[in-house]
N, C-alpha and C positions, 0 to 999 in steps of 0.2 A: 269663701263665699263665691269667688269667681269660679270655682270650678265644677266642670258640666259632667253629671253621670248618666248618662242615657246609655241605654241597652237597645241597640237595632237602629242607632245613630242616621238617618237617611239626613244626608246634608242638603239635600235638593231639595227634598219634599219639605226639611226643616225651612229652609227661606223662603220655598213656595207656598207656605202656611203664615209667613208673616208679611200681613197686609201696609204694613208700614215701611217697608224698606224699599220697595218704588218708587215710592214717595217722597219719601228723605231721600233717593242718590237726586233726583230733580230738584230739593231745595238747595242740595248742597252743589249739586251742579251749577244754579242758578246763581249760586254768591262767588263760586268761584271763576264763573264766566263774565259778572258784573264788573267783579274787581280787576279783569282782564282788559276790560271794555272802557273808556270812558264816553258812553251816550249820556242824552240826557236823563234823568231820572224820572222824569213825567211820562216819557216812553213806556218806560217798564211797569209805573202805575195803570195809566192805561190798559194795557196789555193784561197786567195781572186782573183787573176790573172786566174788562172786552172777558177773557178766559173763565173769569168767575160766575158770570150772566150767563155763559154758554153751559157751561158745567152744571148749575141749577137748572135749567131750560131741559137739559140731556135726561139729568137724572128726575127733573118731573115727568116727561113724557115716559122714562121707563118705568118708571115707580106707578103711576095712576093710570097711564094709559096701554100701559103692558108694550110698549113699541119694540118693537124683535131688533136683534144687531148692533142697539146702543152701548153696550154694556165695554166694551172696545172704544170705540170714539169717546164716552164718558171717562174712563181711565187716562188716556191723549188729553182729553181738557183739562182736567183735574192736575195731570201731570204737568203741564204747561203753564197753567198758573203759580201752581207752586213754583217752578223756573224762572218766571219770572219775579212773584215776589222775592223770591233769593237777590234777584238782581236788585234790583228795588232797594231791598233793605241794607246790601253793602253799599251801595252808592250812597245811603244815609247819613252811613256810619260814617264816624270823624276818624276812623282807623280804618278806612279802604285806603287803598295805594294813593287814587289823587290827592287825597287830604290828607296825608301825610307832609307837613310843612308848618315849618315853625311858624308863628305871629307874633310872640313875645322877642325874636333876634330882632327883630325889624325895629322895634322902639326905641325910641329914645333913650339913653345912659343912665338918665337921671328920673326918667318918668318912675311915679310909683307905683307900685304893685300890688295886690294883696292874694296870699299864698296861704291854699287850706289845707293844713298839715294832715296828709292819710296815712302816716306809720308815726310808729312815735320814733322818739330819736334811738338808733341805732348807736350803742360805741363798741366803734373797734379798739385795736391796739392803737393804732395809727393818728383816727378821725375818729369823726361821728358823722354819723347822713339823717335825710329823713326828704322819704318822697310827698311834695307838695303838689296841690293841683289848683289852677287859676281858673276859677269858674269867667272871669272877661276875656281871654286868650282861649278859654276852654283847651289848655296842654299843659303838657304834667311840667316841675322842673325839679331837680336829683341837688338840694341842699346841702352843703358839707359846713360843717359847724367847729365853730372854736371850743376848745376845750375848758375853757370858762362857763361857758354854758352850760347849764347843770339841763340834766335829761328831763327833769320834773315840770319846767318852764313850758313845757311844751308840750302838749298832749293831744291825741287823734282828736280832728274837728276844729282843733281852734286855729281863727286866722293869725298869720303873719304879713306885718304890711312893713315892707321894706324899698331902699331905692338902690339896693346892690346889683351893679353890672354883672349881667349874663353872658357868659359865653359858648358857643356851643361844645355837643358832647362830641368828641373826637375817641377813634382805636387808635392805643400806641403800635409806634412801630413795630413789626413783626410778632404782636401778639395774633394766637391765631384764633382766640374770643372777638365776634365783632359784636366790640362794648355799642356801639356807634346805633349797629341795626339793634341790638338785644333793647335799648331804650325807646328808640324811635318807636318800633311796634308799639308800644306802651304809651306813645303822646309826650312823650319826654326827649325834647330836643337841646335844653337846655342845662347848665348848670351855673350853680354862683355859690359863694362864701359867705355866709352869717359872722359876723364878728362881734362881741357884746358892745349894747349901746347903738349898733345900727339896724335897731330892728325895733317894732312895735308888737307886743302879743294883746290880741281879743278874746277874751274867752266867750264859747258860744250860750246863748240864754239857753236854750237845752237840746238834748244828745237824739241820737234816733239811736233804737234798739241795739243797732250791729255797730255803733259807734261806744255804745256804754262798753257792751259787749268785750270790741276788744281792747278799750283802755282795761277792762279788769284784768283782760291776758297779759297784757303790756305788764301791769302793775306785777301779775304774778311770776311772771320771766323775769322782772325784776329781781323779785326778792329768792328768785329762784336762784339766779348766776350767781345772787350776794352771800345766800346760804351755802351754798358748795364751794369744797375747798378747791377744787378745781376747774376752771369755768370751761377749758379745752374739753373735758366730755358732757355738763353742762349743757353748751352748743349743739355737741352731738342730739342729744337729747329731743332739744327743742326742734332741731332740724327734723329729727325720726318723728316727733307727735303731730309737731304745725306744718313742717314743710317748710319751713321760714330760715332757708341756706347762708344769712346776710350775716350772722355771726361766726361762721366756719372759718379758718384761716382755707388757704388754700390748697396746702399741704394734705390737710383731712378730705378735702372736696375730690382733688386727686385720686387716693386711694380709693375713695368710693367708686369713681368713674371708671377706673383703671380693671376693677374686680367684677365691674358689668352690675353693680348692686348700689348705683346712684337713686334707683325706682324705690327703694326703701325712703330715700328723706322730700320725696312727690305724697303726699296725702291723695288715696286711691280707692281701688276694692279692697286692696290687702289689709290699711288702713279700718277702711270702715266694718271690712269682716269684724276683725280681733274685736272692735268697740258693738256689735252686733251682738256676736260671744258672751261678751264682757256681762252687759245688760241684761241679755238673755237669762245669767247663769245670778247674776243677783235679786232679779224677781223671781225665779223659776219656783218661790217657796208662795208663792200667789195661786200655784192651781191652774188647772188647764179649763177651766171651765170659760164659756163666752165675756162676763166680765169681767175677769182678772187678764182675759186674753187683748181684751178693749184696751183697760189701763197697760198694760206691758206693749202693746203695738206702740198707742201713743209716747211711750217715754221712749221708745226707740227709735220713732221718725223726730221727734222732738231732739231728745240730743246727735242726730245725725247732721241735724242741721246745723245744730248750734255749731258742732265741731265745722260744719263745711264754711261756717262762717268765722271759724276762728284761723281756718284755712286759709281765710284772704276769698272764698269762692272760686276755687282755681277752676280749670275743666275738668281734669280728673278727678276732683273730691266732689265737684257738681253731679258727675256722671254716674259716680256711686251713691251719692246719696238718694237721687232721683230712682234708680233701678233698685236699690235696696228698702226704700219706700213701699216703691209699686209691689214687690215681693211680699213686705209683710202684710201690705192691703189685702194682694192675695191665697195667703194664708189665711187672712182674718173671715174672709168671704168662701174660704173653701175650692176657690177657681186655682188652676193650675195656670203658672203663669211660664210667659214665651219670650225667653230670654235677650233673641234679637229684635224682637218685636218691642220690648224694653230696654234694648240700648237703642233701635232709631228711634223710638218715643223722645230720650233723654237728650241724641244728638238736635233733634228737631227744636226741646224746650231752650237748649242751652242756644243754639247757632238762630233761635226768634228774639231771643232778647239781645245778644251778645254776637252776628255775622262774623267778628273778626277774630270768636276764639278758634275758628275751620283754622287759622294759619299759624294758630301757637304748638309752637312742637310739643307742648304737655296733650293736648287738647289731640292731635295724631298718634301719639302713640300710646295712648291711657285706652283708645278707641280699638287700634291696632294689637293691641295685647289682647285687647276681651275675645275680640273678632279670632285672635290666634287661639284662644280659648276654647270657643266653640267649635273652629271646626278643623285644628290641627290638631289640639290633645286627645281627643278621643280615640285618635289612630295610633300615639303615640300610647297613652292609655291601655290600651288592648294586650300590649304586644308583652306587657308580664301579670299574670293571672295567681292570687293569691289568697286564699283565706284568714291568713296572721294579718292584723289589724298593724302594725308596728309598718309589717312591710308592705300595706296598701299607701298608709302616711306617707311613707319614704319616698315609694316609686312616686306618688301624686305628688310631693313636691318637684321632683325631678321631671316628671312627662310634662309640667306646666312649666318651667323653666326652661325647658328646652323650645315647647310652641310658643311660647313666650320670644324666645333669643330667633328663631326663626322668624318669627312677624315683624319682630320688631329690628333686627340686625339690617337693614337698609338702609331704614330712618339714623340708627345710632351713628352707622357708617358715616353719613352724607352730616350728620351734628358733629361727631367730635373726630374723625379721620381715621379712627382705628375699629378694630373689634378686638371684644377681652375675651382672651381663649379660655379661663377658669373661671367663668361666669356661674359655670354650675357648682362647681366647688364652693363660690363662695355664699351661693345662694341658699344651699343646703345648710350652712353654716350660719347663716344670719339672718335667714325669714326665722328660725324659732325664737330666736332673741331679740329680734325687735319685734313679735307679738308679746315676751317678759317687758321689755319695757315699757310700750302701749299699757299693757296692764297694771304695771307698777304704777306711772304715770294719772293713772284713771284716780285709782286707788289715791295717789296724791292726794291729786286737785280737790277729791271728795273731802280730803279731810281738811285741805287749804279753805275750802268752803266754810266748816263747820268751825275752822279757827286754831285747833289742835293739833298736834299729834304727827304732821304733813311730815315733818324730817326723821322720821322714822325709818320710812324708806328709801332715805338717801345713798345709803351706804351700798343698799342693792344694787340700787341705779347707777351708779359709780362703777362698779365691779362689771356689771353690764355691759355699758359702755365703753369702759378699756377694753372689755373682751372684741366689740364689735369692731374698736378702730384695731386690734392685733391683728386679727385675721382679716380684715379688708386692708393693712398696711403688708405683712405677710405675703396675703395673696399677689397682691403688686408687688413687692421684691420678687416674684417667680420670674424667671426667665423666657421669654417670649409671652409676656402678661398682656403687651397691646402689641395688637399685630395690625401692622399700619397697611391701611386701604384705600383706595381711591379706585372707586366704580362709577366707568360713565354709564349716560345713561343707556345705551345699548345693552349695556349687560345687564341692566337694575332690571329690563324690561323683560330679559330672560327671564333672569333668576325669578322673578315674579311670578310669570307663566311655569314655570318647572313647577313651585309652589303651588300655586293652582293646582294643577292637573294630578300632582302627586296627592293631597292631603283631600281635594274639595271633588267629590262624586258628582261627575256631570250626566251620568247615566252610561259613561263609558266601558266598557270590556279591557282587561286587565294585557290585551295583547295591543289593542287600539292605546291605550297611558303609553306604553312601553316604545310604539313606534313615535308618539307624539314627543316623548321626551329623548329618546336619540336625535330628533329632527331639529330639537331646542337643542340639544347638547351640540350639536354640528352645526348650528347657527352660533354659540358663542366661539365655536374654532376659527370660522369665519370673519366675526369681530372681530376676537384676538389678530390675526392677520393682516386683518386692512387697517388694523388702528396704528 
């Protein structure tokens, strides 16, 4: 689904045709210079108010009164407002930097609390968890539970009112996970211990939709782990459909990361493609005609959502359900749709309700992949030309995996310390089998639904997923499999620019790239010397 076939590719003209990416770098400029800033926040309402008065004023006078030269200064307004309400709306948010700080460590030992369970319980080998949120302290806390406690006790939505001592979330020593920041972002500063008998459960008088929702998921990962004779690719499983990592040992989490193919258990485009596919290919006996085409759009944004929501709403499954939406709107209406013009649509929907997903590393590089999609695969793309349908699949898995590892190898670097040298290897290897398993999985649930039949394709799914953990465990036994990095930012700044100028047409002459990129190449010499 992510991937762009245009013929006569003008990547200039292509942004300079979509009116919404101006737009969006000013909102997103705006929340990332708030969050930078601590001003008042009445400042930047004002401001955005004062900018939104002038910007109506502008575009009435150009509009009805034909006024020459506005059309400039209207764009500056427009753009300024939106800057500031960015600012505006992270200063809101309870997860901009200032407010970031606990209020439930401050309390008293013994005060009580009451905690509204948002996952159900998780068990590991070890433990069992379940993230709670304190609508009084409005911040999350990371529950660890006794093994008495049966997982059924407790279900998304219902309160727990307890007076167990909290203490904060600390990164063990020389771990190079900072467990510490990975919570905080999230409003979770805390943690405590349930033990049977010191706790109270409420069940709630009734559910809201995406709370039924995924208790029914819950229920069916339940009886999902309890059916399989082995829950080690089980896990697997659930982590490739939901995205939901919390049952992986760590062992399995490795090997994924290691093999540069961790984007497979992120719920994304690749994700929402397959389930696009899926749908598509099971009504397809409906007819191409306007109403069968009415009913087949709706069951396709309809379960895009549902899945986005059994996702947890993350930003990458947001971003695709949003854009794969708009798409099939546009199909249904006959409009040809514009694909950057459709990811800032979806960066804009996502960062007006939600300011503080701009700073979750799913949420940068779900964005950075697509962005690599557009306008580095095409070049890449080009450069093998084939009529055999086998070897157009091939090369397009591999031209997207490589603009892909290109975009996004910065970001990975600066997250986990290394880059994986056989990323393509393993990529080749395991995007066709985790669209088998999506598929298979579908196929489940349909018949989990209907009550019958669901463990039929068990045996597949098993076979699958040992395959998927051989070759991403495989691929990491390779010898120089992470190749450990550490890029300051001088060179990040380069290597960016090099990027640019090679993949993205700024209207330049192929002698003019060529001097600009020795000038960048002789600047990182440079670097390297003084550093």
């Amino acid at each position: 689904m992510d991937r762009v076939k245009e013929k006569n590719f003008n990547k200039t003209g292509y942004a300079g045709n979509s009116p919404l990416l101006i737009y969006t770098l000013c909102y997103l400029s705006g929340i990332i210079f708030g969050n930078s800033h601590s001003y008042d926040c009445n400042i930047y309402l004002y401001l955005s108010v004062l900018f939104t008065i002038i910007t109506l004023t502008a575009y009435y006078f150009n509009f009805y009164i034909r006024a020459v030269n506005l059309d400039i200064f209207l764009k500056l307004m427009l753009g300024a407002s939106l800057f500031t309400a960015g600012n505006f709306n992270i200063s809101q948010s309870p997860y901009a930097k200032k407010n970031l700080f606990s209020n439930l460590l401050t309390k008293e030992e013994k005060t009580e609390i009451r905690l509204v369970a948002k996952s159900d319980i998780k068990i590991n080998r070890n433990y069992s968890t379940s993230h709670c949120f304190s609508p009084e302290y409005n911040e999350g806390v990371l529950l660890y539970l006794d093994k008495k406690i049966e997982s059924n006790n407790c279900e998304i939505g219902d309160t727990i009112i307890t007076k167990i001592p909290l203490r904060e979330i600390t990164t063990p020593n020389g771990s190079l996970f900072d467990r510490k920041g990975y919570y905080n972002k999230m409003r979770i500063f805390s943690q405590g211990y349930l033990r049977e008998g010191n706790f109270t459960i409420i069940k709630p008088k009734g559910k809201t939709a995406v709370q039924h929702l995924k208790s029914r998921m819950a229920l069916f990962i339940k009886e999902f782990r309890a059916a399989a004779d082995n829950q080690e690719w089980a896990d697997m499983i659930i982590a490739i459909t939901t995205g939901d990592k919390s049952y992986l040992d760590q062992e399995s989490k490795d090997a994924f990361i290691s093999s540069g193919t961790m984007h497979l258990m992120a719920v994304s485009g690749l994700h929402a493609g397959f389930l696009f596919i899926f749908i598509s290919f099971i009504l397809s006996f409906l007819g191409n005609r306007l109403l069968p085409k009415i009913v087949r759009s709706v069951a396709i944004i309809t379960a895009l959502w549902i899945y986005c929501a059994i996702a947890g709403f993350s930003p990458s499954s947001l971003r695709a359900a949003i854009m794969i939406s708009m798409l099939t709107i546009y199909r249904l209406t006959g409009r040809s749709s514009l694909s950057l013009n459709s990811l800032c649509a979806s960066a804009l929907l996502i960062t007006l309700f939600s300011p503080e997903s701009l700073y979750e590393p799913g949420f940068v590089l779900s964005y950075v992949a697509f962005l690599s999609i557009l306008f580095i695969n095409p070049k890449i793309d080009s450069l093998v030309h084939s009529d055999n349908k086998i070897v157009r699949w091939f090369w397009g898995v591999i031209s997207i995996s490589i603009a892909c590892q290109i975009g996004t190898s910065l970001i990975s670097i600066s997250l986990f310390g290394f880059f994986p040298l056989y990323f393509l290897i393993a990529n080749i290897l395991l995007m066709p089998l985790s669209a088998i398993i999506i598929y298979l999985c579908c196929s489940t649930a349909l018949l989990w639904l209907a009550g019958f039949g669901y463990n039929l394709f068990f045996k597949a799914l098993e076979i699958t997923a040992k395959t998927i953990y051989y070759i991403a465990a495989r691929v990491e036994s390779l010898p120089y499999s992470r190749l450990e990095a550490d890029i300051n930012a001088g060179y990040r700044l380069i290597i960016i620019s090099l990027i640019l100028v090679i993949f993205v047409d700024f209207g330049l002459q192929r002698g003019q790239k060529r001097y600009i990129c020795a000038g960048l190449a002789l600047n990182a010499v440079i670097v390297y010397l003084l550093s």
